[in-house]
C-alpha positions as CSV (number, residue, x, y, z in Angstrom):
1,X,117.3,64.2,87.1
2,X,113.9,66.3,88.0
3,X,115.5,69.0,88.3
4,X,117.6,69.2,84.9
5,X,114.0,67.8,83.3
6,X,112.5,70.9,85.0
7,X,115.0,73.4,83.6
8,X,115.5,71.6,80.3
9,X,111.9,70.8,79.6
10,X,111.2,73.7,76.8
11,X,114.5,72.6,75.1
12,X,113.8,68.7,74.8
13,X,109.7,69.0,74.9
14,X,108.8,67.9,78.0
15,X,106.2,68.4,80.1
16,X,106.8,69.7,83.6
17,X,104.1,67.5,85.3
18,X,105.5,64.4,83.0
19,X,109.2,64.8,84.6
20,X,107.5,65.1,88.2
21,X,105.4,62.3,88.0
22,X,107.9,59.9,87.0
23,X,110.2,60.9,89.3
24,X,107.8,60.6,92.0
25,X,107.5,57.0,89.9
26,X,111.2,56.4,90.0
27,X,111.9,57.4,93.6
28,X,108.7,55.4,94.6
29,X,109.9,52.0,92.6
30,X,113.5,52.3,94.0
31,X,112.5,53.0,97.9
32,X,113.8,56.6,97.9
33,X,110.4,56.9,99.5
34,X,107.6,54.4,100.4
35,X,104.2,55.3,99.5
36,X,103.5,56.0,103.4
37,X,105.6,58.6,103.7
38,X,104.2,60.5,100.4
39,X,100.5,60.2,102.2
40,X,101.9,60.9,105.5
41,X,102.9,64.5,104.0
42,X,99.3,66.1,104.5
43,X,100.9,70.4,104.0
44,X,101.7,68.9,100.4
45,X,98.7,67.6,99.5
46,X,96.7,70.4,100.9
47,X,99.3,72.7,98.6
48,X,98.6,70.4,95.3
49,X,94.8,70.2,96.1
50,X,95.3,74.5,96.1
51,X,97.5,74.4,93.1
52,X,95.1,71.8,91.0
53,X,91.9,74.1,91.8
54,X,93.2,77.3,91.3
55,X,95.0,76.5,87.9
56,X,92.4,74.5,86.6
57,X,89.6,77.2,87.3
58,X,92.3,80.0,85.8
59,X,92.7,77.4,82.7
60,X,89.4,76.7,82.3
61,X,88.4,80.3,82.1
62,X,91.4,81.0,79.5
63,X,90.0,78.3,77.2
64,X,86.4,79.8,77.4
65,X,87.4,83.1,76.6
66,X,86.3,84.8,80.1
67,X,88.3,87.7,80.5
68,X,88.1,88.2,76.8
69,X,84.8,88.5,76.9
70,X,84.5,90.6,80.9
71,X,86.8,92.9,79.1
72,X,84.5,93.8,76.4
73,X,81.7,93.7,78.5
74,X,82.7,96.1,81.4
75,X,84.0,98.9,78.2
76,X,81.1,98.7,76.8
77,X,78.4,98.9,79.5
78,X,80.4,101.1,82.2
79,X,81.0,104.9,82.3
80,X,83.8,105.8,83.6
81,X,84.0,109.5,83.2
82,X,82.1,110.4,86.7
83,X,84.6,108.7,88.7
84,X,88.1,110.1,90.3
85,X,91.0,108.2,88.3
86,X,92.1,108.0,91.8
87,X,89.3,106.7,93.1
88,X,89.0,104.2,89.8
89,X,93.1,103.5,90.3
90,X,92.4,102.2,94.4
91,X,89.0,100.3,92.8
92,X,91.4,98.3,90.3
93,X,94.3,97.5,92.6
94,X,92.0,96.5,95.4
95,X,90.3,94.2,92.7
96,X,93.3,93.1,91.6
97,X,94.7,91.8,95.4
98,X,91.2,90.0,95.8
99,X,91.4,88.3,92.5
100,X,94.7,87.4,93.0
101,X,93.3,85.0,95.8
102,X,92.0,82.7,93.2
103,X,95.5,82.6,91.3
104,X,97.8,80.0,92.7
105,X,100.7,80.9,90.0
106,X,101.5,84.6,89.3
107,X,102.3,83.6,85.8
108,X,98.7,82.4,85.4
109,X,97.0,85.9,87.3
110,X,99.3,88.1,84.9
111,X,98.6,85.6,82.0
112,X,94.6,86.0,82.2
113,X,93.9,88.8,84.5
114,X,96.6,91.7,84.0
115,X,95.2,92.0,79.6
116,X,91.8,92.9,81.4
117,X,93.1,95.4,84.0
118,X,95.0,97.1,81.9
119,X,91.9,97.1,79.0
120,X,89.8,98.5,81.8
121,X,92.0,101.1,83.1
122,X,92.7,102.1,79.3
123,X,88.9,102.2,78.8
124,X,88.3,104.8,82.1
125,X,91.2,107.1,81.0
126,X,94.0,106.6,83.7
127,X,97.3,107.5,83.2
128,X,99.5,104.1,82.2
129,X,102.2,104.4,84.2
130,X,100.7,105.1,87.9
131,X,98.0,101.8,86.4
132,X,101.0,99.8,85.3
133,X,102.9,100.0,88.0
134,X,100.3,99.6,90.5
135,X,98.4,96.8,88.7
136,X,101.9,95.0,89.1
137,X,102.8,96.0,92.8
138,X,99.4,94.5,93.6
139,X,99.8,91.3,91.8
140,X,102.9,90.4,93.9
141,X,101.4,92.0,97.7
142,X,98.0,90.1,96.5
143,X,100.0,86.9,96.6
144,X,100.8,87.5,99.9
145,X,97.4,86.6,101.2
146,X,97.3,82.7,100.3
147,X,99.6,80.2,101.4
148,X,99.0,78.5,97.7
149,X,99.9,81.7,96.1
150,X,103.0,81.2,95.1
151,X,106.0,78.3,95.1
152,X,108.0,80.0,98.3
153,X,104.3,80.5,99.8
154,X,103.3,76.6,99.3
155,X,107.3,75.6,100.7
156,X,107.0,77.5,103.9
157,X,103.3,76.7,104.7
158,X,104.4,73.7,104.0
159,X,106.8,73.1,106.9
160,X,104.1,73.8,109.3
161,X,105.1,76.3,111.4
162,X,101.9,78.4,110.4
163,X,98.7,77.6,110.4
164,X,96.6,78.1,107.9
165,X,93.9,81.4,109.3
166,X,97.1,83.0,110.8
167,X,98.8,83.2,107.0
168,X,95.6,84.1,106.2
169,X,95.6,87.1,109.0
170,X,98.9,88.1,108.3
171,X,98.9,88.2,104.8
172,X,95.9,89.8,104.6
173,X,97.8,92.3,107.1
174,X,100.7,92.4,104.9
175,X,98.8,93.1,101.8
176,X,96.5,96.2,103.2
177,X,99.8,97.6,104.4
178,X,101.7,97.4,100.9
179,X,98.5,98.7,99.1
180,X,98.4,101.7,101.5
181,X,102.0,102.0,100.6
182,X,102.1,102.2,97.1
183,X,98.8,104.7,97.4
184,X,100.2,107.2,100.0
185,X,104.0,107.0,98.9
186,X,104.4,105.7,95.1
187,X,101.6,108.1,93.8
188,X,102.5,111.0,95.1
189,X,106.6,110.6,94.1
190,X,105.8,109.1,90.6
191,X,103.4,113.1,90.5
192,X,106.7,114.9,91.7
193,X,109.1,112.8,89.3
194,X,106.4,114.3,86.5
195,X,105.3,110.6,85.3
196,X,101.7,111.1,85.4
């Protein structure tokens, strides 16, 4: 029943944290699972203390108008015509895979974060498609970082084979060598296919 609540949520106007609190209610009342074994699960509620955080500070900062307002500010009071648009490119991305720490949900980091990036790259003249494309790459190798960063993260964290500084080291790891990638392989072939 979650799960056809989940999917058909949008369709019949519910909310997503309605249908899984009452069927953590329902499987609670009819001894699916006792109430030991939900507090016994201590990966989960590490992973929904992440999630909570992280979306309520990305939320929070929505609603306030933040990145509306860091947008505007960093146009107006930056000049960007001394600086590389390589060197400005590798500044952005990198910012981009440290920022995307904070996120717990990619749908939240593109949401808030990506309307900025792109208004700041626009702003300091670089070509869209090398910023598109490598704003994007670095959203998804930037969630490699976290083990909160995105569902599949949280799920395998969660089974505790991992702990949590070497996810940490190997994302990290993971992420230098994808941003590397996309700087010493995709920018050179998107110059030779002619796209920027």
């Amino acid at each position: 029943m979650a799960i056809l609540g989940w999917a058909l949520g949008s369709y019949l106007k519910l909310d997503a944290t309605a249908v899984a609190v009452a069927f953590v209610a329902a499987a609670l009342l009819t001894g699916i699972i006792t109430w030991e074994n939900v507090l016994s699960n201590k990966g989960a509620w590490s992973t929904f203390t992440w999630y909570a955080g992280t979306i309520g500070l990305a939320d929070a900062l929505t609603k306030a108008k933040f990145f509306e307002w860091f947008a505007k500010m960093i146009g107006a009071n930056i000049n960007f015509s001394s600086i590389h648009v390589f060197v400005l490119l590798a500044i952005l991305v990198f910012f981009t895979v440290v920022v995307r720490y904070v996120f717990s949900s990619m749908a939240t980091f593109v949401a808030t974060m990506i309307p900025v990036l792109f208004t700041i790259g626009k702003a300091a003249g670089i070509p869209t498609v090398p910023l598109v494309f490598l704003i994007a790459f670095a959203s998804a190798y930037g969630g490699m970082i976290t083990h909160y960063s995105g569902p599949l993260a949280a799920i395998l964290f969660g089974a505790g084979y991992v702990n949590q500084l070497t996810w940490w080291k190997i994302g990290a790891f993971m992420a230098f060598m994808s941003f590397v990638t996309t700087f010493a392989v995709s920018l050179p072939y998107w110059s030779l296919l002619g796209l920027w």
